[in-house]
N, CA, C, O and CB atoms as a CASP TS submission, in Angstrom:
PFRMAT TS
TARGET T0000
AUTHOR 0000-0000-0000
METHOD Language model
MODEL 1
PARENT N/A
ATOM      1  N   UNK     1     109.217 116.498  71.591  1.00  0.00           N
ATOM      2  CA  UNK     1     108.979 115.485  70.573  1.00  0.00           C
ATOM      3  C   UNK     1     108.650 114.137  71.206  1.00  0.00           C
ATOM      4  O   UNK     1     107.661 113.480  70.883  1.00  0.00           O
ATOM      5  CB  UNK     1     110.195 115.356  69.659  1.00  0.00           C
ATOM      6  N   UNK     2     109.399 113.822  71.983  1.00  0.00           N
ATOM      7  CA  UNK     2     108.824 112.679  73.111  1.00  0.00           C
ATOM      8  C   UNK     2     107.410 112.460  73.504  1.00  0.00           C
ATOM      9  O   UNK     2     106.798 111.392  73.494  1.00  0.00           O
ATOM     10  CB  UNK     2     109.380 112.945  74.407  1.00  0.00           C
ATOM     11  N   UNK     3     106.826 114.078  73.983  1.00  0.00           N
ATOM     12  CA  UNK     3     105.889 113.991  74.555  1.00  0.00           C
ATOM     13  C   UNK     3     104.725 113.324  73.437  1.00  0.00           C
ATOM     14  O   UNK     3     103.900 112.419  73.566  1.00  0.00           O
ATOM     15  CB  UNK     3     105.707 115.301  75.179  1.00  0.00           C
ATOM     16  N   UNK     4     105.061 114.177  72.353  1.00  0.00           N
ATOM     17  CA  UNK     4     104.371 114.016  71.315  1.00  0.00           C
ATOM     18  C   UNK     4     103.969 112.381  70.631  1.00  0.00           C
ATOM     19  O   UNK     4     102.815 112.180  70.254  1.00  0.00           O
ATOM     20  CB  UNK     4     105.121 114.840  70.475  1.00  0.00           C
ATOM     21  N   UNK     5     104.993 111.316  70.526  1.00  0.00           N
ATOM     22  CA  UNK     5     105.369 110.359  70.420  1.00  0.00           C
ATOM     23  C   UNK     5     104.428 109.876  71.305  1.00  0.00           C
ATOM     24  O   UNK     5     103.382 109.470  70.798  1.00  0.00           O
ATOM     25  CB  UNK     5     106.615 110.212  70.511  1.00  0.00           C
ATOM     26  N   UNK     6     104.591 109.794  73.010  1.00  0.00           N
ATOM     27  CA  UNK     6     104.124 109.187  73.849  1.00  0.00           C
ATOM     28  C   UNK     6     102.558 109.287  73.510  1.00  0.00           C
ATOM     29  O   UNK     6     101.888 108.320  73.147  1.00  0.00           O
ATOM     30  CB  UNK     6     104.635 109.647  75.089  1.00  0.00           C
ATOM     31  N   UNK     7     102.027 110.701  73.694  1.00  0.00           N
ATOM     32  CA  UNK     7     100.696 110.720  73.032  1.00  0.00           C
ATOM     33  C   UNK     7      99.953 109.970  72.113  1.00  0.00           C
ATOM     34  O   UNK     7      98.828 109.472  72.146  1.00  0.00           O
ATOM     35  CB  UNK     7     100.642 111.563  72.562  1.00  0.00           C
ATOM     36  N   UNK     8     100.966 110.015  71.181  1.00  0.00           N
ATOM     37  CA  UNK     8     100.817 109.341  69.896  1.00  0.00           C
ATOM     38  C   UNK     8     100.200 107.580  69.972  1.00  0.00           C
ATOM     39  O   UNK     8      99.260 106.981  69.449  1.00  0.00           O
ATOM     40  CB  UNK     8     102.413 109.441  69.216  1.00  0.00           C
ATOM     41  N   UNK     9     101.262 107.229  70.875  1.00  0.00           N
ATOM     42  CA  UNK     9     101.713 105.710  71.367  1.00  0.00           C
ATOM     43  C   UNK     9     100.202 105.043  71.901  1.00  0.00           C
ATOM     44  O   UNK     9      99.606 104.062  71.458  1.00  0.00           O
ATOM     45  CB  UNK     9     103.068 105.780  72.871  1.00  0.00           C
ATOM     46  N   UNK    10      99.781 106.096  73.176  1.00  0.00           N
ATOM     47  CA  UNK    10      99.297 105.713  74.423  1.00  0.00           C
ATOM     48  C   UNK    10      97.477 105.775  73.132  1.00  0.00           C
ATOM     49  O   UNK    10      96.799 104.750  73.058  1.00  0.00           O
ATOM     50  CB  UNK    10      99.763 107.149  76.254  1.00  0.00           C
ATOM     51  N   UNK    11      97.069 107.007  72.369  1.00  0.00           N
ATOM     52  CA  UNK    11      96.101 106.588  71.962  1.00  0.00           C
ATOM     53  C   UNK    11      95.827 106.039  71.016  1.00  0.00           C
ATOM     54  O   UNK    11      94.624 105.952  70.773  1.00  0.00           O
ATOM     55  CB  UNK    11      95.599 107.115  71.999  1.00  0.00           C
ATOM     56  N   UNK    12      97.059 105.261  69.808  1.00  0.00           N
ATOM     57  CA  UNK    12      97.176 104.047  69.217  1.00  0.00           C
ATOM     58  C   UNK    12      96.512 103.022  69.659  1.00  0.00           C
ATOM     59  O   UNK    12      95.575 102.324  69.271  1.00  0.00           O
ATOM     60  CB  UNK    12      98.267 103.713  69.182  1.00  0.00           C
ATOM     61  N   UNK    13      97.638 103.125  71.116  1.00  0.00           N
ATOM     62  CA  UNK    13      97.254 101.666  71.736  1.00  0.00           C
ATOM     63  C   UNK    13      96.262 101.558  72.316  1.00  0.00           C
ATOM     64  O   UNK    13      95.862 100.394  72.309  1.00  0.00           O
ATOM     65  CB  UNK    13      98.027 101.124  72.596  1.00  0.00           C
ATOM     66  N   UNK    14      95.331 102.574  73.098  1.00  0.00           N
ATOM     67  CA  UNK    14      93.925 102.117  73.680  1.00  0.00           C
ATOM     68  C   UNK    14      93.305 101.865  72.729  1.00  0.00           C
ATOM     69  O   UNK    14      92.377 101.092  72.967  1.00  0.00           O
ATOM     70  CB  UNK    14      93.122 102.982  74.483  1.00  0.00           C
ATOM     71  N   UNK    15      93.459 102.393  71.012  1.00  0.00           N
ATOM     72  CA  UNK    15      92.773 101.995  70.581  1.00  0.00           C
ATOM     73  C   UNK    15      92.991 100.417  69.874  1.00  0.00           C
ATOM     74  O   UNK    15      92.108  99.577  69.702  1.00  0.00           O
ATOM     75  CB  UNK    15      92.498 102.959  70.037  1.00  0.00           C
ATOM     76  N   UNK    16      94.119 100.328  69.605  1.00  0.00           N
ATOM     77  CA  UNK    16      94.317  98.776  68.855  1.00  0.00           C
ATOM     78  C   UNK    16      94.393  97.727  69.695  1.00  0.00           C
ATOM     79  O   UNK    16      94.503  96.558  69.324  1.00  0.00           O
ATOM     80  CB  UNK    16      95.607  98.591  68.026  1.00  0.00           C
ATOM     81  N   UNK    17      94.309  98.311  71.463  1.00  0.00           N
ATOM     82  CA  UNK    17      93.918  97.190  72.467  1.00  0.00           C
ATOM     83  C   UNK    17      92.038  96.884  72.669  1.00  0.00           C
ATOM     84  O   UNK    17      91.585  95.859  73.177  1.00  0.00           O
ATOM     85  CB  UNK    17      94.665  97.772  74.085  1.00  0.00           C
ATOM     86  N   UNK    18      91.431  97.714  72.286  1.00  0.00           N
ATOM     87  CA  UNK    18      89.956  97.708  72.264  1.00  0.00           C
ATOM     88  C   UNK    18      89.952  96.886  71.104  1.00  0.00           C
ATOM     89  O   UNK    18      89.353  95.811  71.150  1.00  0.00           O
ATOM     90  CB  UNK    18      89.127  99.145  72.172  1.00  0.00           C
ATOM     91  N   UNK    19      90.418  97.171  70.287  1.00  0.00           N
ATOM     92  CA  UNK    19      90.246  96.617  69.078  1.00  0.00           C
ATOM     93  C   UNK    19      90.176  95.071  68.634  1.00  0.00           C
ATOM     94  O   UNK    19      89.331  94.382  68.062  1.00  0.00           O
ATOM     95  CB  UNK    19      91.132  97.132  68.500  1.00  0.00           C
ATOM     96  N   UNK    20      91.693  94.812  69.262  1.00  0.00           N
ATOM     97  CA  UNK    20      92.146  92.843  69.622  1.00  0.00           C
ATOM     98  C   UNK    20      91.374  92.993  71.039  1.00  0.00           C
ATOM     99  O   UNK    20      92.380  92.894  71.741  1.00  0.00           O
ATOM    100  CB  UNK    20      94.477  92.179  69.907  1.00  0.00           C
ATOM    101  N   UNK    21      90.711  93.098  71.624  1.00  0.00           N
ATOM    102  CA  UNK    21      89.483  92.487  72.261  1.00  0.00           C
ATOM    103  C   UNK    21      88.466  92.344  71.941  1.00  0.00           C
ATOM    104  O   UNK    21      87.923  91.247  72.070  1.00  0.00           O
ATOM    105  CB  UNK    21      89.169  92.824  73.057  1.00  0.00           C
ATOM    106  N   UNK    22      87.768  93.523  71.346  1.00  0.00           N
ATOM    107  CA  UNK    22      86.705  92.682  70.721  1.00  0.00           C
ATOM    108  C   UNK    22      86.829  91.480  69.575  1.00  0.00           C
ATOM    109  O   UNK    22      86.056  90.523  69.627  1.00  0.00           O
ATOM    110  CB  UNK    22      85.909  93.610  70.180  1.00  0.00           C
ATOM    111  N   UNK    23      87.614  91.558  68.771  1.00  0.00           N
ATOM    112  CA  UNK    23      87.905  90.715  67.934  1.00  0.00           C
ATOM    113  C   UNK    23      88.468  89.299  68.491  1.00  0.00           C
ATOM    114  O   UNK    23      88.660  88.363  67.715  1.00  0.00           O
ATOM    115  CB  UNK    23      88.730  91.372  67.121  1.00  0.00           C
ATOM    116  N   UNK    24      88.673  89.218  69.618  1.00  0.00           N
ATOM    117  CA  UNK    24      89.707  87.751  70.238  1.00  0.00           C
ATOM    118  C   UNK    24      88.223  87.314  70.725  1.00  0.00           C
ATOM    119  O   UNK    24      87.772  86.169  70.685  1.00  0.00           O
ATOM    120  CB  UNK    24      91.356  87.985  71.860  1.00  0.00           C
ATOM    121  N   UNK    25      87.398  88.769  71.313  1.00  0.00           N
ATOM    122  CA  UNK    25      86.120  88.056  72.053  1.00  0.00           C
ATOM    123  C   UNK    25      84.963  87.230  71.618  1.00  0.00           C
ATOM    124  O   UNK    25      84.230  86.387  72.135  1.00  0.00           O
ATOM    125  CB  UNK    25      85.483  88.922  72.575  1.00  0.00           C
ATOM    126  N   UNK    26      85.120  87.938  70.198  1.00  0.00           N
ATOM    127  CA  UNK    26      84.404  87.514  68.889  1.00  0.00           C
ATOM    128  C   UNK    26      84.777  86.389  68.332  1.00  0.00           C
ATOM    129  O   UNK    26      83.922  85.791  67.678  1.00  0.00           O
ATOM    130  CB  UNK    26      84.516  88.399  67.884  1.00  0.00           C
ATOM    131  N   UNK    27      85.851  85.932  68.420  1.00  0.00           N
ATOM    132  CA  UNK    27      86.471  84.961  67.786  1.00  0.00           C
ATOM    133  C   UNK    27      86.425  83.674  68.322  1.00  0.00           C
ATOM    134  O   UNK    27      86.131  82.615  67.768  1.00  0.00           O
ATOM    135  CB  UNK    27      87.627  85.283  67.628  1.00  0.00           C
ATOM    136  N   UNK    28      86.827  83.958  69.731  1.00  0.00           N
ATOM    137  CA  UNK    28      86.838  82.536  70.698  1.00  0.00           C
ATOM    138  C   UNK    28      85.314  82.612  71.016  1.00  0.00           C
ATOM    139  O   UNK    28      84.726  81.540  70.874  1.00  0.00           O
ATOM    140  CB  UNK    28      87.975  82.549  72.338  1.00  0.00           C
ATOM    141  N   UNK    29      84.818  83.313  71.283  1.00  0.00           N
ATOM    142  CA  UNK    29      83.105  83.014  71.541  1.00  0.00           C
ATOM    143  C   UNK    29      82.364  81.996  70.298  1.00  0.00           C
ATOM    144  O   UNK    29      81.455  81.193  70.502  1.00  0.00           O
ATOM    145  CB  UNK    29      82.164  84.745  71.473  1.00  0.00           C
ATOM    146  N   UNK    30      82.948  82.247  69.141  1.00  0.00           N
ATOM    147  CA  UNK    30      82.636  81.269  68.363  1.00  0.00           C
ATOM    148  C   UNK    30      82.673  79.722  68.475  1.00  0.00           C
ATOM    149  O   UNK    30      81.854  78.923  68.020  1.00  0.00           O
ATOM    150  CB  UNK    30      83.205  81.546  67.557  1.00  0.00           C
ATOM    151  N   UNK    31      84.199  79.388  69.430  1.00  0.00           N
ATOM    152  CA  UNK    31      84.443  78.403  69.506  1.00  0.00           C
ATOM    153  C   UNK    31      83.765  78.252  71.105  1.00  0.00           C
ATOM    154  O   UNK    31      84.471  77.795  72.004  1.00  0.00           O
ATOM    155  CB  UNK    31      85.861  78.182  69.095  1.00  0.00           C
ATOM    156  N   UNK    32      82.816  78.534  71.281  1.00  0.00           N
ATOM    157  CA  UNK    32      82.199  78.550  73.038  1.00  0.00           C
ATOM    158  C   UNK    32      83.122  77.903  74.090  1.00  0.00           C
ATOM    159  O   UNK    32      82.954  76.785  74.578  1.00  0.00           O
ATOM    160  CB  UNK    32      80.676  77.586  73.244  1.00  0.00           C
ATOM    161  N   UNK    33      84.430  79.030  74.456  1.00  0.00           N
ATOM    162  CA  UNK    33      85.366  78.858  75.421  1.00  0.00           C
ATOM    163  C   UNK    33      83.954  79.318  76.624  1.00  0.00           C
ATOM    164  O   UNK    33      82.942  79.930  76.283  1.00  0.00           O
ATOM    165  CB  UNK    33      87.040  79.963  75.209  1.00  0.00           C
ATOM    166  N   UNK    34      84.253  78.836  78.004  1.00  0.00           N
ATOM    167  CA  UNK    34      84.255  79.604  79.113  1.00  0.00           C
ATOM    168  C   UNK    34      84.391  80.971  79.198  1.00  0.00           C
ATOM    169  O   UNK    34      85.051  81.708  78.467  1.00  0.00           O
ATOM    170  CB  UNK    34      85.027  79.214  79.755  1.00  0.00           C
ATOM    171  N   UNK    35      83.607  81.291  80.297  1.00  0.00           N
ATOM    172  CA  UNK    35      83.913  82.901  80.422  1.00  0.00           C
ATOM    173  C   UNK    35      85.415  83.357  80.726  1.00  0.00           C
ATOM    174  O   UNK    35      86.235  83.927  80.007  1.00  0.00           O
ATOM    175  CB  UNK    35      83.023  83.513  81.657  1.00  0.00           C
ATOM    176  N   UNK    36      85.485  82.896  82.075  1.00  0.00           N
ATOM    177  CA  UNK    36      87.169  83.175  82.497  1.00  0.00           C
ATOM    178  C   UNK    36      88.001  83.158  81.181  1.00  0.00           C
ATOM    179  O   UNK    36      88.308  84.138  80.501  1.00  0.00           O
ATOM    180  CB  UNK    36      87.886  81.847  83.599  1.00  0.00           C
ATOM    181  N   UNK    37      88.319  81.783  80.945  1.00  0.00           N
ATOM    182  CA  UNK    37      89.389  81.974  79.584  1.00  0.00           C
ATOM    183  C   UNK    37      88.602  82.714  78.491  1.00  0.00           C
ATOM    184  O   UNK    37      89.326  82.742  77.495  1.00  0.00           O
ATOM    185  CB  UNK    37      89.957  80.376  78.853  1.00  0.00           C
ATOM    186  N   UNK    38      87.714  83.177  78.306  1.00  0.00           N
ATOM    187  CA  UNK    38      87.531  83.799  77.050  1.00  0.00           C
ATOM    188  C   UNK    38      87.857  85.306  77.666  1.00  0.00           C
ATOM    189  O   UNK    38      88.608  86.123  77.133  1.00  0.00           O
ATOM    190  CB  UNK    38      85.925  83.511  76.282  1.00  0.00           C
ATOM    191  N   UNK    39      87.108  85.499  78.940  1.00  0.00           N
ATOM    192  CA  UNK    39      87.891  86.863  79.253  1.00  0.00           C
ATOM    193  C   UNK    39      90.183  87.246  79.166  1.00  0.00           C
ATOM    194  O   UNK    39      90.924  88.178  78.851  1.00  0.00           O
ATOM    195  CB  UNK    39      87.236  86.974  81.125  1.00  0.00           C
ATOM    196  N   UNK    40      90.318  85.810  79.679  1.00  0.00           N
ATOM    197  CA  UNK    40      92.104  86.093  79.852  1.00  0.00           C
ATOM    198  C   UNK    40      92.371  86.415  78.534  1.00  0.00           C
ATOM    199  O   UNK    40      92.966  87.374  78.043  1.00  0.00           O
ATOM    200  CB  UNK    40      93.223  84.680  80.373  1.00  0.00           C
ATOM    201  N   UNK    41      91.657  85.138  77.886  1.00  0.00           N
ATOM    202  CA  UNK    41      92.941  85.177  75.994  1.00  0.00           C
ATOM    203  C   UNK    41      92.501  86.525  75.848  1.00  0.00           C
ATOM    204  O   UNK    41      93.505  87.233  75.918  1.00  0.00           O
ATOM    205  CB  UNK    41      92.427  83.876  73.979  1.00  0.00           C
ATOM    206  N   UNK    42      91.082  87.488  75.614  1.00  0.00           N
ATOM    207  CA  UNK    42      90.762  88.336  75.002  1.00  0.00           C
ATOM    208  C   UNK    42      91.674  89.873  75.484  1.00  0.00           C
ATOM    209  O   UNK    42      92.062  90.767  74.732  1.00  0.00           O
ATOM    210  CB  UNK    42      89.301  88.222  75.130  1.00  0.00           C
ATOM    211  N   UNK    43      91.828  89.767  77.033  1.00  0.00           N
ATOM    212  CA  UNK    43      92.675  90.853  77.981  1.00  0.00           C
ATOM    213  C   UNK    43      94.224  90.361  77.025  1.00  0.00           C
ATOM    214  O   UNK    43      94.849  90.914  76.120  1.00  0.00           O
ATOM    215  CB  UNK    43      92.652  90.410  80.259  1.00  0.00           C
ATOM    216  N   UNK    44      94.369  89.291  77.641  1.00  0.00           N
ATOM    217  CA  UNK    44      95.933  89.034  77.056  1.00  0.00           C
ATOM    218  C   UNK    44      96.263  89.480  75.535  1.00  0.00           C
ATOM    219  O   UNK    44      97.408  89.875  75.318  1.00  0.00           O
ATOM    220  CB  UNK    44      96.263  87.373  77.091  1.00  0.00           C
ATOM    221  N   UNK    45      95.395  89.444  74.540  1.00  0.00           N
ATOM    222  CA  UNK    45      95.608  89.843  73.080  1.00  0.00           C
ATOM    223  C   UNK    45      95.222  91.249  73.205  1.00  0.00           C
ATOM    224  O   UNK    45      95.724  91.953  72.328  1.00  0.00           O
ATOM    225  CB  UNK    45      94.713  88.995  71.920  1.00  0.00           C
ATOM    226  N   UNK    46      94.139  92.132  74.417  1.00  0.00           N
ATOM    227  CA  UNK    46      94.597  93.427  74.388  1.00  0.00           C
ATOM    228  C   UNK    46      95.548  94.078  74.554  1.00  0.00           C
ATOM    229  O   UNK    46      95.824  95.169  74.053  1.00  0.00           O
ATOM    230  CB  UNK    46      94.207  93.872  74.824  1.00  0.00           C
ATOM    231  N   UNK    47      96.325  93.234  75.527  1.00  0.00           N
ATOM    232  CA  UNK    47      97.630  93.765  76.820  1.00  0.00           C
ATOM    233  C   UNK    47      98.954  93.650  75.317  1.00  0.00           C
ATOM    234  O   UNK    47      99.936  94.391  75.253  1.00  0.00           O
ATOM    235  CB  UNK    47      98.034  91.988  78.865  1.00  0.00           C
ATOM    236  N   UNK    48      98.660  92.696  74.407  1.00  0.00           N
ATOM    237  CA  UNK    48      99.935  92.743  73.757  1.00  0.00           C
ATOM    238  C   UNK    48      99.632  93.728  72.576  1.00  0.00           C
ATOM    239  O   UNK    48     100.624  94.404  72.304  1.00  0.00           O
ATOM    240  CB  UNK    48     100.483  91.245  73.286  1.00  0.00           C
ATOM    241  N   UNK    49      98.609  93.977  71.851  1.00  0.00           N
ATOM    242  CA  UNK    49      98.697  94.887  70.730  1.00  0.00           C
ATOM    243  C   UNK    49      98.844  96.593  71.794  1.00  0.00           C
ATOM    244  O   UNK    49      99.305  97.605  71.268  1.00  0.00           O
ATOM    245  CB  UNK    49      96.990  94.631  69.507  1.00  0.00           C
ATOM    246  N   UNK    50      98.276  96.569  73.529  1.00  0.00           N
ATOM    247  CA  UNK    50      98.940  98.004  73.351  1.00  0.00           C
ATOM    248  C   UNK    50     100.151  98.356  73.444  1.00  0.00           C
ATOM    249  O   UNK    50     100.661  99.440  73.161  1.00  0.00           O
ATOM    250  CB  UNK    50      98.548  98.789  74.076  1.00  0.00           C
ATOM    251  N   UNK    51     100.889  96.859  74.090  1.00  0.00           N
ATOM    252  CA  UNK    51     102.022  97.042  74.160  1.00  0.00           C
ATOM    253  C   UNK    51     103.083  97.375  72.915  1.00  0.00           C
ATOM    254  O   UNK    51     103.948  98.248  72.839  1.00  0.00           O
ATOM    255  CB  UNK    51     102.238  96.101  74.767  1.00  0.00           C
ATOM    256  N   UNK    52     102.783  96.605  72.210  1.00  0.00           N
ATOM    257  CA  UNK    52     103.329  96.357  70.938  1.00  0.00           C
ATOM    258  C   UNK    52     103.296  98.609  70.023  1.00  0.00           C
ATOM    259  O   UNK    52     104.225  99.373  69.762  1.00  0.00           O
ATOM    260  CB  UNK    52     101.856  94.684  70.000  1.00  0.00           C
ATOM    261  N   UNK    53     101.517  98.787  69.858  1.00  0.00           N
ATOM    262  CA  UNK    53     102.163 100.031  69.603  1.00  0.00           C
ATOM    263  C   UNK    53     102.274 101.241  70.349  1.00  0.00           C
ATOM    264  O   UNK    53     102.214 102.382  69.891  1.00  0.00           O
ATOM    265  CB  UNK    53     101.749 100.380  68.678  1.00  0.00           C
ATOM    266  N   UNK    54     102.469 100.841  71.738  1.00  0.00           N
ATOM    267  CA  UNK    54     103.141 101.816  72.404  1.00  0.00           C
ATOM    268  C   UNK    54     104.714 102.164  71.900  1.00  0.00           C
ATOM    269  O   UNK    54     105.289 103.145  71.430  1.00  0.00           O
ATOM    270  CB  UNK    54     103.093 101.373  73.811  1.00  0.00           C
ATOM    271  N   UNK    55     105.111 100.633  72.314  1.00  0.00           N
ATOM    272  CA  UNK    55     106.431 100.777  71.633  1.00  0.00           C
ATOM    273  C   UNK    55     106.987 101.157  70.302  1.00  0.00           C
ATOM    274  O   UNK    55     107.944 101.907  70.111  1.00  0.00           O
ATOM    275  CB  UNK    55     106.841  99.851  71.720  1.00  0.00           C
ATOM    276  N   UNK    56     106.259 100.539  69.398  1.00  0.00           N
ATOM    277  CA  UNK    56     106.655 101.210  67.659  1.00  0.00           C
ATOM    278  C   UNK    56     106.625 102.579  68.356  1.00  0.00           C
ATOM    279  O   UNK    56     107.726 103.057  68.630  1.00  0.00           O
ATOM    280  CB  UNK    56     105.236 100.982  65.968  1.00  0.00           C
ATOM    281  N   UNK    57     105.179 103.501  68.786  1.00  0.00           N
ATOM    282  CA  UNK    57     105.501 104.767  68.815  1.00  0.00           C
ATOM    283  C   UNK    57     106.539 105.363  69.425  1.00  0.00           C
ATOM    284  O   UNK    57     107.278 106.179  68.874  1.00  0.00           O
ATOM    285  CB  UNK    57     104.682 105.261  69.155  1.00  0.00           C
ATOM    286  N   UNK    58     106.652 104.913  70.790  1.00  0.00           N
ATOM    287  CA  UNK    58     108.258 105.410  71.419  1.00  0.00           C
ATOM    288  C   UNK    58     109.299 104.989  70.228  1.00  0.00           C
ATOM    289  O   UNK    58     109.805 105.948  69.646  1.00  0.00           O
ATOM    290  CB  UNK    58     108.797 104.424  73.116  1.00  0.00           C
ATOM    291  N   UNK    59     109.625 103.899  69.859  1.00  0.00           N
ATOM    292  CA  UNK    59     111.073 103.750  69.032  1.00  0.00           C
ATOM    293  C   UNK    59     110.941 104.779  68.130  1.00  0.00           C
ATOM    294  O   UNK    59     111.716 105.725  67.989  1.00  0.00           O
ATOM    295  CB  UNK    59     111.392 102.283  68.194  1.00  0.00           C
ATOM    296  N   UNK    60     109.903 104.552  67.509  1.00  0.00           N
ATOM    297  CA  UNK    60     109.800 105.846  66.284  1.00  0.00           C
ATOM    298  C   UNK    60     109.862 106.928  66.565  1.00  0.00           C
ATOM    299  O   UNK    60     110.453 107.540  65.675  1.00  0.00           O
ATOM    300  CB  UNK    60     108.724 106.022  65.548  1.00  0.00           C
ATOM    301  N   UNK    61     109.529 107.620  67.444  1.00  0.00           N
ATOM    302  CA  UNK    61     109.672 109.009  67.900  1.00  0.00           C
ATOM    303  C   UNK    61     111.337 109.020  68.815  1.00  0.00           C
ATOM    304  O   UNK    61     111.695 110.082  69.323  1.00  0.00           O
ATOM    305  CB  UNK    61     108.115 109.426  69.012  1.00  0.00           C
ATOM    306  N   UNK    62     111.999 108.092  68.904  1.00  0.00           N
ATOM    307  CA  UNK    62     113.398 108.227  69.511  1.00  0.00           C
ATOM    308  C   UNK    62     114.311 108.106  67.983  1.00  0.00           C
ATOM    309  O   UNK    62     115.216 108.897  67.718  1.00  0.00           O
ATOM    310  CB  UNK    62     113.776 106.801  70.852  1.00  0.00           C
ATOM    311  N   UNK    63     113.991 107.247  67.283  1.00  0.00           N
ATOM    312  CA  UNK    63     114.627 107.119  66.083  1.00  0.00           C
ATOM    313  C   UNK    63     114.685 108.619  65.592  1.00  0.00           C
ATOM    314  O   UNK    63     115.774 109.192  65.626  1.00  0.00           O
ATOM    315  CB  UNK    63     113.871 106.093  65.106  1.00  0.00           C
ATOM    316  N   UNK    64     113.543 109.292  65.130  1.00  0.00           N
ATOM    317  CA  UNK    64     113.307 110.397  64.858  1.00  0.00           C
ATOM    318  C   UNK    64     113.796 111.843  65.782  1.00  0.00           C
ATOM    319  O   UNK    64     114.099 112.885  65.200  1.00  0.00           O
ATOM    320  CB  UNK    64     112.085 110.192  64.718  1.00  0.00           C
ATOM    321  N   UNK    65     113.806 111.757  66.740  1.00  0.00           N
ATOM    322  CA  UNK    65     114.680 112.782  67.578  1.00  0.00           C
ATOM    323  C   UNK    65     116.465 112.342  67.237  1.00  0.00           C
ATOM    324  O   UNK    65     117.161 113.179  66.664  1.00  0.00           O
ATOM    325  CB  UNK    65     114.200 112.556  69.527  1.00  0.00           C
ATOM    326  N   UNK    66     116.937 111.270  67.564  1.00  0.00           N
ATOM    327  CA  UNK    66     118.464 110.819  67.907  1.00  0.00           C
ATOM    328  C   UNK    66     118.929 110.728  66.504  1.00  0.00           C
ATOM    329  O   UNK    66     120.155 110.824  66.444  1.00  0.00           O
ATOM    330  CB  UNK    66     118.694 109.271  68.820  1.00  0.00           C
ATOM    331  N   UNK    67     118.203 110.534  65.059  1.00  0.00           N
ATOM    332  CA  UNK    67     118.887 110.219  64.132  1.00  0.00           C
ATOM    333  C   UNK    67     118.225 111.268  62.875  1.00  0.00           C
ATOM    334  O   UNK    67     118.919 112.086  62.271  1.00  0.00           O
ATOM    335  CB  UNK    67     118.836 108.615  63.989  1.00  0.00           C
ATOM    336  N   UNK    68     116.909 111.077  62.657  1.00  0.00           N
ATOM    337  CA  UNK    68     116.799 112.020  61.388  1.00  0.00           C
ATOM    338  C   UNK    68     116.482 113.630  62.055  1.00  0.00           C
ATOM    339  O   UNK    68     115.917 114.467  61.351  1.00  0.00           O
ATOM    340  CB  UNK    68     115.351 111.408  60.236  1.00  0.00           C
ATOM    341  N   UNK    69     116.688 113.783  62.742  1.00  0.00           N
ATOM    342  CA  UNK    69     115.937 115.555  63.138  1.00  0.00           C
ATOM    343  C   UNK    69     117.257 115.871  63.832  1.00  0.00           C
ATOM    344  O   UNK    69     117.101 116.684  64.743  1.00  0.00           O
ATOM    345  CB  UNK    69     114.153 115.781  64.489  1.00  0.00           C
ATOM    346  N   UNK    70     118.536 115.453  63.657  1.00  0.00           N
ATOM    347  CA  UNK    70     119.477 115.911  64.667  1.00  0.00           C
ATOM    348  C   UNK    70     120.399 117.087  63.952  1.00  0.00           C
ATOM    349  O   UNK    70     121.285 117.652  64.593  1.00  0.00           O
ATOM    350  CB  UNK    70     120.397 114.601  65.228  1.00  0.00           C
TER
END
């Protein structure tokens, strides 16, 4: 069930990290940042939405093993 979860997690998040990049890239390009910082903010708002549902998926799939499937 873990494994499953992790799966779950890892292609969430490549995708909702592609996702807040193009959209951060799109966004600040509007406001004509620099390349460098338009590349960091856009990496940095990828790096946190995969983080973000990596984790929902792990908690949720531990919630779900340790408490409702026991």
């Amino acid at each position: 069930m873990f494994g499953i979860s992790l799966v779950i997690g890892l292609g969430s998040g490549i995708i909702a990290a592609l996702m807040a990049f193009v959209i951060t890239w799109n966004e600040y390009q509007r406001h004509q940042l620099r390349l460098p910082s338009l590349i960091r903010l856009s990496l940095q708002a990828a790096a946190t939405a995969f983080v973000f549902f990596l984790s929902v998926a792990l908690l949720f799939g531990y919630v779900l093993i340790h408490f409702i499937l026991r």
